[in-house]
C-alpha positions in Angstrom: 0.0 0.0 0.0 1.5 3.6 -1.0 0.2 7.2 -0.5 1.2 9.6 -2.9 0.4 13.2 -2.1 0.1 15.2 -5.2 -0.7 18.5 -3.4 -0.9 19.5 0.5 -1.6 22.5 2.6 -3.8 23.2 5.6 -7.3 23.0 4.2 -6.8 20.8 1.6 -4.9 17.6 0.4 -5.1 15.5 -3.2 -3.1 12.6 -3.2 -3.3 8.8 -4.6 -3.8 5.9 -2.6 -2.1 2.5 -4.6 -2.3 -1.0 -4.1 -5.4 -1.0 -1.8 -8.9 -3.0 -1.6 -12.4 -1.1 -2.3 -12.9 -2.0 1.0 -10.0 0.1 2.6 -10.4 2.8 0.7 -13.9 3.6 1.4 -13.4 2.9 5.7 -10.6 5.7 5.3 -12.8 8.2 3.6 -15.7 6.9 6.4 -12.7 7.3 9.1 -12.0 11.1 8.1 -15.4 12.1 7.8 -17.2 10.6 10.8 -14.3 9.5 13.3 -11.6 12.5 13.7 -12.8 13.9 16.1 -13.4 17.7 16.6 -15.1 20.6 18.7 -18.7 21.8 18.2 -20.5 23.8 20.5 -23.6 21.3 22.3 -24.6 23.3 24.7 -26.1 26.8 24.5 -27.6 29.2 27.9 -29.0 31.8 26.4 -29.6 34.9 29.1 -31.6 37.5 26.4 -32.5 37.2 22.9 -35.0 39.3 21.4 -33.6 38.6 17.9 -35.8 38.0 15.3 -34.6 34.2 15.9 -36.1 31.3 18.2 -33.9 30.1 20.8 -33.1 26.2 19.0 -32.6 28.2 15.5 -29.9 30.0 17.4 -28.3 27.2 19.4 -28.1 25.4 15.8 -26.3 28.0 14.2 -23.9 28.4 16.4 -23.1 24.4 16.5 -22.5 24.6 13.0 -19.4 27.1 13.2 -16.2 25.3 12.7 -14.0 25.8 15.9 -10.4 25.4 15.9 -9.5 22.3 17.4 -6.4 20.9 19.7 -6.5 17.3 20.5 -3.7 17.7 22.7 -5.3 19.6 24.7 -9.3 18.4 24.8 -10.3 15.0 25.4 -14.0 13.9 25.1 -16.4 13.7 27.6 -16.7 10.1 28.2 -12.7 9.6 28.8 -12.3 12.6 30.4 -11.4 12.4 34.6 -14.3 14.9 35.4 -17.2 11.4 34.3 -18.8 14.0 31.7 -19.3 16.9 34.0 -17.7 19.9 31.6 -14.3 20.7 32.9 -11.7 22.3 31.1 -10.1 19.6 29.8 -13.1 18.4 28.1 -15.1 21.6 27.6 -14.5 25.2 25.9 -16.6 27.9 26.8 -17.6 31.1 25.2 -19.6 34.0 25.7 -21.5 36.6 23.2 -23.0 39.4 24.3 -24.2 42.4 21.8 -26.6 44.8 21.1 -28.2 46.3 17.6 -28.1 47.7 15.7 -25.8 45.0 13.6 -24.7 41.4 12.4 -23.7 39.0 15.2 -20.7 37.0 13.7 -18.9 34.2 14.7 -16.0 37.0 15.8 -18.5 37.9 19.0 -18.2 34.5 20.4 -15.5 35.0 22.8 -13.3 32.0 24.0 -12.0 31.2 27.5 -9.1 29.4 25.7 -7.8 31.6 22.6 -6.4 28.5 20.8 -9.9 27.2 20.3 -11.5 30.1 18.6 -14.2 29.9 15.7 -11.7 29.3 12.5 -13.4 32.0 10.6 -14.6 35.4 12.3 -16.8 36.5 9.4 -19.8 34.0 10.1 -22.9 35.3 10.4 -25.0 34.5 13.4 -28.4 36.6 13.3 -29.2 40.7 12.8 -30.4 42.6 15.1 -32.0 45.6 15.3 -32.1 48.7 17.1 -33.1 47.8 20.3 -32.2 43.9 20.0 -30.0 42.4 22.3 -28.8 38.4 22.4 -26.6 37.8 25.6 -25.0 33.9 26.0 -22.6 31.5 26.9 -21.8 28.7 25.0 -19.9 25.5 25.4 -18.3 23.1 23.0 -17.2 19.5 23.5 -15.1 17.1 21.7 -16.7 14.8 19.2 -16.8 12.9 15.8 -19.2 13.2 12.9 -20.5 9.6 14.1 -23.0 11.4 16.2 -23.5 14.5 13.9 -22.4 16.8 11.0 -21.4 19.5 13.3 -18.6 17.4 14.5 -17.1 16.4 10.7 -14.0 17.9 10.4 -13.8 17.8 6.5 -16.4 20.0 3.7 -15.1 17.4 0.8 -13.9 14.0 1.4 -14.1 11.6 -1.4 -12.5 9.2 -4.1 -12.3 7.7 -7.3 -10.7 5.4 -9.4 -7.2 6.6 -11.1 -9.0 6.5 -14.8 -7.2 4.8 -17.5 -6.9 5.9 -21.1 -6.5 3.5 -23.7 -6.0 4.4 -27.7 -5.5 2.2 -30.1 -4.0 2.3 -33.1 -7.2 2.7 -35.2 -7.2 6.4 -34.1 -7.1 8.5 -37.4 -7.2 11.4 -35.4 -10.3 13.2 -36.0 -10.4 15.3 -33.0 -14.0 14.5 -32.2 -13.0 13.3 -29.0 -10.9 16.0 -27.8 -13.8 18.6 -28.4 -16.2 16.3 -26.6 -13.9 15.7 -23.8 -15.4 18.7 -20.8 -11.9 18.4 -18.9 -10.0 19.2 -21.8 -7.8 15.6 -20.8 -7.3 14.9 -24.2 -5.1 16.4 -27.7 -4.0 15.7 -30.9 -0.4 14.5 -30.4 0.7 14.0 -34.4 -1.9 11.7 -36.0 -2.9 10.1 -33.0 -4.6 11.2 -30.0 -2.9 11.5 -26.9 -3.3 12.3 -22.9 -2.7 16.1 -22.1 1.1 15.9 -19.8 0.0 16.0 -15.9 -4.2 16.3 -17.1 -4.9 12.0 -17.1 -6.6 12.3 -13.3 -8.8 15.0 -14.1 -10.3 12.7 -16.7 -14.3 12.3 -15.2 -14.7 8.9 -16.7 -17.8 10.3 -18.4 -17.1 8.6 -21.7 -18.7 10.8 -24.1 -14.6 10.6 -25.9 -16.0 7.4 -26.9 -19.6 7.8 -27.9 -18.1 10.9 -30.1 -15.7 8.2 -31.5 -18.4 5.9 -32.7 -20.1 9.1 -33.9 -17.4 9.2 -36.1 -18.1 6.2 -38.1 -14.9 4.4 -37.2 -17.0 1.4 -36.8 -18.8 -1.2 -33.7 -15.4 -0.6 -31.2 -14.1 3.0 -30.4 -10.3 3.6 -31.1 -10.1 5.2 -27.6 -11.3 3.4 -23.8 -11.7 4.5 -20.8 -11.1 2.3 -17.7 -9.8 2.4 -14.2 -7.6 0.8 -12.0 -9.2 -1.6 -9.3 -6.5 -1.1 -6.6 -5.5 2.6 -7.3 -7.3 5.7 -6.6 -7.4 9.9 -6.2 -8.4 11.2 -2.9 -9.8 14.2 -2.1 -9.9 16.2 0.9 -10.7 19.5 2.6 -10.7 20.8 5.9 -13.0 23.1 7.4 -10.1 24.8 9.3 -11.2 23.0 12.7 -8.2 20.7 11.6 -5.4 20.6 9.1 -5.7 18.0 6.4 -2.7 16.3 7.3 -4.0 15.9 10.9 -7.4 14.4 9.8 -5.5 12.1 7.4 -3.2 10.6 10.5 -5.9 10.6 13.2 -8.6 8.7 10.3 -5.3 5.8 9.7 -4.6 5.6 13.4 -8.5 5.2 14.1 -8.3 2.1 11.7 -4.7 0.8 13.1 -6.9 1.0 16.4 -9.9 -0.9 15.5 -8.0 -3.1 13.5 -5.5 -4.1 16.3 -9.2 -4.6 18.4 -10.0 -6.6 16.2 -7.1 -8.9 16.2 -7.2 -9.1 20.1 -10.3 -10.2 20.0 -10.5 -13.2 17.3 -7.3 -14.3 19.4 -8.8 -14.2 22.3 -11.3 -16.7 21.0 -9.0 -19.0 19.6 -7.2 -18.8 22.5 -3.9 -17.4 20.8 -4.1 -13.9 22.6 -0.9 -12.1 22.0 1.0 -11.5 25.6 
């Protein structure tokens, strides 16, 4: 099995995964989306609101804002020493308290802990008007997108197969397909079509190349076929700043090492072969 990254930063990662089953790859895109986990706020006390918004529209909102997350420092509830009570090793708290006329953004929601502030400040909350007030205090526990979408630490996370383009040597190099082709994957490379340099994992696998090739006349089998590998594939991934890519990447493989290693304790425990 080999990961090859072909572009990483902070919020987002593209890379291929080689020599892996169907199987794996699909429980490591399941791992980064719904086991990573990260902080959401759960629990909302709200002193004054005479915003135009109910109470539970506001307590959603606000646990859908992406909060910068340190697992070094945060542990959730259920492992934590404090049996679930909210401490601060377990639980961030903020407070908001304004007054209209203006927007409430995700920049009023002030943090006892700097290092876990909303990752954007420009989120709107609700508008108030003149008059309007909206006092609170707000806490946020660690989770994983298991138990809901506020707790997924990615905005894309998915796969394909790495496409493979096949020509044969009945091309006459018509063009057809290379004006069909919507990700502009494919040229006229002497009399032959050819793969654009650095442009083959774009390719969509829509196969309209080969419909326009038969549209051609060039007979019952297209000159040019598009296939994929079984065992090799193009990830996709993007933060939503609560983590960086990287991060969700190692905690999603370590998850599986985990449940794999589980796993393997258990059948041996019922065969009786438990590793010492």
């Amino acid at each position: 099995m080999e990961i090859v990254i072909a572009s990483l930063d902070d919020s987002l990662a593209r890379f291929t995964l080689s020599g892996a089953s169907p199987a794996f790859a699909n429980a490591f895109r399941r791992a980064m989306i719904g086991e990573v986990p990260t902080l959401a706020i759960e629990d909302v006390r709200i002193y004054d609101n005479t915003s135009a918004l109910f109470d539970e529209m506001l307590a959603h909102r606000l646990g859908l804002i992406p909060i910068k997350t340190d697992l070094q420092s945060y542990s959730t509830q259920d492992t934590c020493s404090c049996g679930g009570a909210g401490c601060p090793a377990c639980t961030a708290t903020y407070t908001l308290s304004v007054e209209g006329p203006r927007v409430v953004t995700s920049s009023d929601l002030i943090p006892q802990d700097p290092k876990v502030a909303p990752v954007h400040g420009n989120i709107p909350i609700v508008k108030l008007t003149k008059g309007q007030k909206l006092v609170i205090e707000a806490r946020a526990t660690l989770n994983t997108g298991r138990m809901h979408a506020k707790w997924q630490p990615t905005l894309v996370c998915g796969y394909k197969n790495h496409p493979v383009v096949t020509i044969s040597d009945a091309c006459d190099a018509c063009a057809l397909c290379v004006d069909e082709c919507p990700r502009g994957v494919l040229e006229v490379k002497g009399k032959k079509v050819g793969v654009v340099s650095g442009k083959l994992p774009d390719c969509s696998m829509c196969r309209l190349c080969e419909r326009a090739c038969l549209a051609s006349g060039i007979g019952e089998e297209p000159a040019i076929v598009i296939s994929a590998e079984k065992d090799r594939y193009i990830f996709v991934v993007e933060s939503d700043g609560s983590l960086t890519a990287k991060e969700i990447m190692n905690r999603a493989l370590q998850y599986i090492r985990e449940q794999a290693d589980e796993l393997e304790k258990q059948l041996g425990e019922l065969s009786g072969d438990e590793k010492r």
